[in-house]
C-alpha positions in Angstrom: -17.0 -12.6 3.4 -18.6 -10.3 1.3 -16.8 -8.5 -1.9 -17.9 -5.3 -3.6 -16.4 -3.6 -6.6 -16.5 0.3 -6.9 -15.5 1.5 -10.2 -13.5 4.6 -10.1 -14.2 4.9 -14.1 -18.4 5.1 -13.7 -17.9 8.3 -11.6 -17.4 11.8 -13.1 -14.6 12.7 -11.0 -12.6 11.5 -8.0 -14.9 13.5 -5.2 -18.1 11.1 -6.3 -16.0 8.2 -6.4 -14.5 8.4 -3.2 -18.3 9.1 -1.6 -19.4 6.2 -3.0 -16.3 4.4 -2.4 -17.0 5.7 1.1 -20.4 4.9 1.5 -19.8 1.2 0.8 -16.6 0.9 3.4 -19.4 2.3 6.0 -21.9 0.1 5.0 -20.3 -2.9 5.4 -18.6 -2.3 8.7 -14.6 -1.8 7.3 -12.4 -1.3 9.8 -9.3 -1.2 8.1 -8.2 -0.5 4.0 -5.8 -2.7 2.7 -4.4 -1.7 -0.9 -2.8 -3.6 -3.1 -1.8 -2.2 -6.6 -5.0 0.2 -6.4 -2.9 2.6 -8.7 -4.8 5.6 -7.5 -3.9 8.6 -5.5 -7.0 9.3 -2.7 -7.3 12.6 -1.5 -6.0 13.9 1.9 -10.0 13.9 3.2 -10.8 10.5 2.2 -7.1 9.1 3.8 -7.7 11.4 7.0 -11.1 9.8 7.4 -9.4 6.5 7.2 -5.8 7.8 9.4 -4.0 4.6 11.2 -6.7 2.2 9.7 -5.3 1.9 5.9 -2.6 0.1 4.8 -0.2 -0.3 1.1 2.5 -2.1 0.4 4.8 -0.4 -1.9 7.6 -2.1 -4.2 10.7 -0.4 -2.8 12.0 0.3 0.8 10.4 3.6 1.6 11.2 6.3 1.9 13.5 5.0 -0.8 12.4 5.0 -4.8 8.7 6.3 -3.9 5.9 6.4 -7.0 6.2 4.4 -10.0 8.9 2.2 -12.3 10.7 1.0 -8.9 12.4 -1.6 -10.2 13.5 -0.2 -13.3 14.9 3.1 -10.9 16.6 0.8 -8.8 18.6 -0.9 -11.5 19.1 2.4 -13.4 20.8 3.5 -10.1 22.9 0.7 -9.6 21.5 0.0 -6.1 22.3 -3.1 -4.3 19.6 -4.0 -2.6 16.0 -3.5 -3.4 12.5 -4.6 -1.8 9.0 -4.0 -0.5 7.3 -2.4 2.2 4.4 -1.9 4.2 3.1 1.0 5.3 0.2 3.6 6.6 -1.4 5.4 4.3 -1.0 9.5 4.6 -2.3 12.4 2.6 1.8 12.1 1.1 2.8 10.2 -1.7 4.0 6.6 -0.2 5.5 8.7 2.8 3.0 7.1 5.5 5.0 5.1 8.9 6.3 2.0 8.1 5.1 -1.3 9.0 7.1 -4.2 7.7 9.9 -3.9 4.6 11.0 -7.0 3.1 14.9 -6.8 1.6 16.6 -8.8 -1.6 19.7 -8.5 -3.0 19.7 -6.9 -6.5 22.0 -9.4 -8.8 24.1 -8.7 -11.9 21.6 -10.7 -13.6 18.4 -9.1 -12.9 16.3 -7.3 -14.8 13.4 -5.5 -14.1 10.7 -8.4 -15.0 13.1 -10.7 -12.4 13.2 -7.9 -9.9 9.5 -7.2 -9.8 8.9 -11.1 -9.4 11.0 -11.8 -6.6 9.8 -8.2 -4.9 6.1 -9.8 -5.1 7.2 -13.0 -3.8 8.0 -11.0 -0.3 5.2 -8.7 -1.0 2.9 -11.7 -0.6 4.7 -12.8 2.0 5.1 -10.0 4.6 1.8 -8.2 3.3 -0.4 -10.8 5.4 1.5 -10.8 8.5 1.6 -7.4 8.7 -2.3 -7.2 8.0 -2.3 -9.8 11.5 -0.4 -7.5 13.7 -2.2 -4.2 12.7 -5.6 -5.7 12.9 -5.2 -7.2 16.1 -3.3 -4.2 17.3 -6.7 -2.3 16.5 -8.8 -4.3 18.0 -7.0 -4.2 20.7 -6.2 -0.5 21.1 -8.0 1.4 18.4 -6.0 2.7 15.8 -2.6 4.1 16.5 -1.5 7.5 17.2 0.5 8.8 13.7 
């Protein structure tokens, strides 16, 4: 296994970073993107390049609570159930198909910090298997038809 970090903060602007961020995906062979708390909003070219071969997992149940502060929106609304999920990455905001969702309840007791730890809990859980069945499903096929 090889690892590679690309800085997003040593490049002028988003374009460069993305080339180079490109440039090493190419180089070593990627065949599919797997975020993770990457934070960062890539432009439709670099996700179309990469269509039905990226992945994120998102704390909420898409389409549900989409961008940032999930679990604090969730209790704000009073919501009774709250969760993760997994899902291809489109030119949209967290709007990509869906692979996998993991569900919790939401108890009277929770607040955000106890939200967002039992949300990573299945994040870490359902992140991998999901990773299985859409790499082998690749191999297998190519990548799917969105």
């Amino acid at each position: 296994m090889v690892a590679k970090a690309v800085d997003f903060q040593s490049f002028p602007g988003t374009e460069e970073f993305e080339a180079a961020l490109q440039a090493q995906l190419v180089s070593f062979g990627v065949e599919l993107v797997c975020l993770a708390g990457f934070m960062r909003i890539l432009s439709s070219s670099f996700v179309g390049r990469w269509r039905g071969r990226m992945l994120n997992i998102h704390p909420s149940l898409l389409p549900e609570l989409r961008g940032l502060r999930t679990h604090e929106r969730a209790l704000a609304e009073s919501r009774q159930e709250h969760g993760c999920t997994v899902h291809y990455v489109t030119a949209e905001l967290d709007a990509g198909p869906i692979v996998t969702q993991a569900r919790i309840p939401i108890f009277p007791r929770d607040d955000a910090e106890a939200l967002a730890k039992r949300v990573l809990f299945e994040e870490h859980r359902i992140y991998p298997q999901a990773l299985d069945v859409v790499a082998r499903a690749l191999r297998a096929h190519g990548a799917p038809g969105m």
